[in-house]
N, C-alpha and C positions, 0 to 999 in steps of 0.2 A: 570469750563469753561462755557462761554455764548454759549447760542444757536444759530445757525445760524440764520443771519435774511431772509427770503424770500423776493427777488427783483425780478419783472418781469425784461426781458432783457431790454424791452421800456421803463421802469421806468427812470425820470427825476422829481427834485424835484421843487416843486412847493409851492408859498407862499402862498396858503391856507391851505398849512398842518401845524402842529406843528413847530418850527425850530428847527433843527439838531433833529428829532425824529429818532426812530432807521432806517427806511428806508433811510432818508436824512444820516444818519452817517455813515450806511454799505455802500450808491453809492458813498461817498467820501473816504470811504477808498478801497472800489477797484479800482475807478478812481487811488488813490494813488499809489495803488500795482502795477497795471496794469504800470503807467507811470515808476516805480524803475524798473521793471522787465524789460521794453524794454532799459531804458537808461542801465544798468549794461549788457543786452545780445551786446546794442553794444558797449558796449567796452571792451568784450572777444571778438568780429568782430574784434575792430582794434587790440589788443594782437596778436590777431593771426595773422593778416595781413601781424603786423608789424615782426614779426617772422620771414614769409613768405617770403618778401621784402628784406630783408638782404641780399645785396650781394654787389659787388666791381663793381663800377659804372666808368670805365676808364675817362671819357668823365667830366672835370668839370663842363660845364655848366649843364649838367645831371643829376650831382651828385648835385648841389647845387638845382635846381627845386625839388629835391627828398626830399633834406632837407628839404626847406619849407614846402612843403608838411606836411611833416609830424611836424615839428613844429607847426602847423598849425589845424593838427588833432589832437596833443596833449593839444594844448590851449582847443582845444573842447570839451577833456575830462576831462581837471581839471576842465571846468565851469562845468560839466555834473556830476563831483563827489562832487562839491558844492550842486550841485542840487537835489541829489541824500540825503546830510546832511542834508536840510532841508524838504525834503519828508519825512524822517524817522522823524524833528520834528512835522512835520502839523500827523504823525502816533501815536505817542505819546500823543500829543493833545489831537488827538480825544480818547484814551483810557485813558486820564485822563479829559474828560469830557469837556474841554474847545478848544476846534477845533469850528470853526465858531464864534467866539467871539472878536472882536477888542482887542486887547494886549492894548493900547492907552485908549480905553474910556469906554473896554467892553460893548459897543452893537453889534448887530449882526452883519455881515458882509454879501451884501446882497449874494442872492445865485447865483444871474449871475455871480459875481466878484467872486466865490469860485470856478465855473463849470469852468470858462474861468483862474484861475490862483487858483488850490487849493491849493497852501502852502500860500496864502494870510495868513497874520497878522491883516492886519491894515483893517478898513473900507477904501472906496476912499474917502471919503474926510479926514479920519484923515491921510490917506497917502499921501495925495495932500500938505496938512498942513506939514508934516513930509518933503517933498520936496521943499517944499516953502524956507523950516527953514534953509535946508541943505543949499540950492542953495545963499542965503544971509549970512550964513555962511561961505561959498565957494569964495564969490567974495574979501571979508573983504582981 
């Protein structure tokens, strides 16, 4: 088992250091943890909610607001357990060594676009490129 790496709390990584050195790989996979940890507590929140909730709502108009509702909250957790699938693969990644690396052209992906969306793949412009492709694909 790896040693723990030591991160101050302030630590943000920066492009004078190595890329993805071990400090850069430990803040993205806590960033990582940290993001699964909160998306999965809430949705033991709505489980339980929904629990909760269950009851016999006389009033249809009531009852149908109710529905949605929760149709509603449930879309938010299927994107949120997609979400959830691909955290665990940017987790993976990074313990097989390729986390922060373009899947498309393998260069780096810089570290604003990792800080601001860490399950990134692509670099931005091979994902601009990737969207370009779709979107002319799309029209056809």
């Amino acid at each position: 088992m790896k040693a723990e790496t030591f991160l101050p709390e302030d630590y943000i990584p920066a492009d004078n250091e190595p890329f993805m050195n071990e400090r850069q790989t430990e803040y993205f996979r806590r960033k990582l943890l940290n993001w699964k940890s909160e998306l999965l507590e809430d949705t033991r929140d709505t489980v339980a909610g929904m629990k909760d909730q269950t009851r016999n709502i006389p009033d249809v108009a009531d009852r149908a607001s109710e529905e949605t509702d929760r149709s509603l909250e449930l879309r938010t957790r299927d994107r949120q357990r997609k979400l959830v699938t691909k955290i665990d693969a940017a987790l993976r990644r990074i313990d097989e060594g390729e986390y922060g690396y373009c899947e498309m052209t393998g260069e780096p992906i810089s570290l604003k676009r990792l800080d601001a969306r860490p399950i990134a793949t692509m670099s931005l412009e091979a994902q601009e490129r990737h969207e370009r492709r779709e979107k002319v694909h799309r029209d056809d």
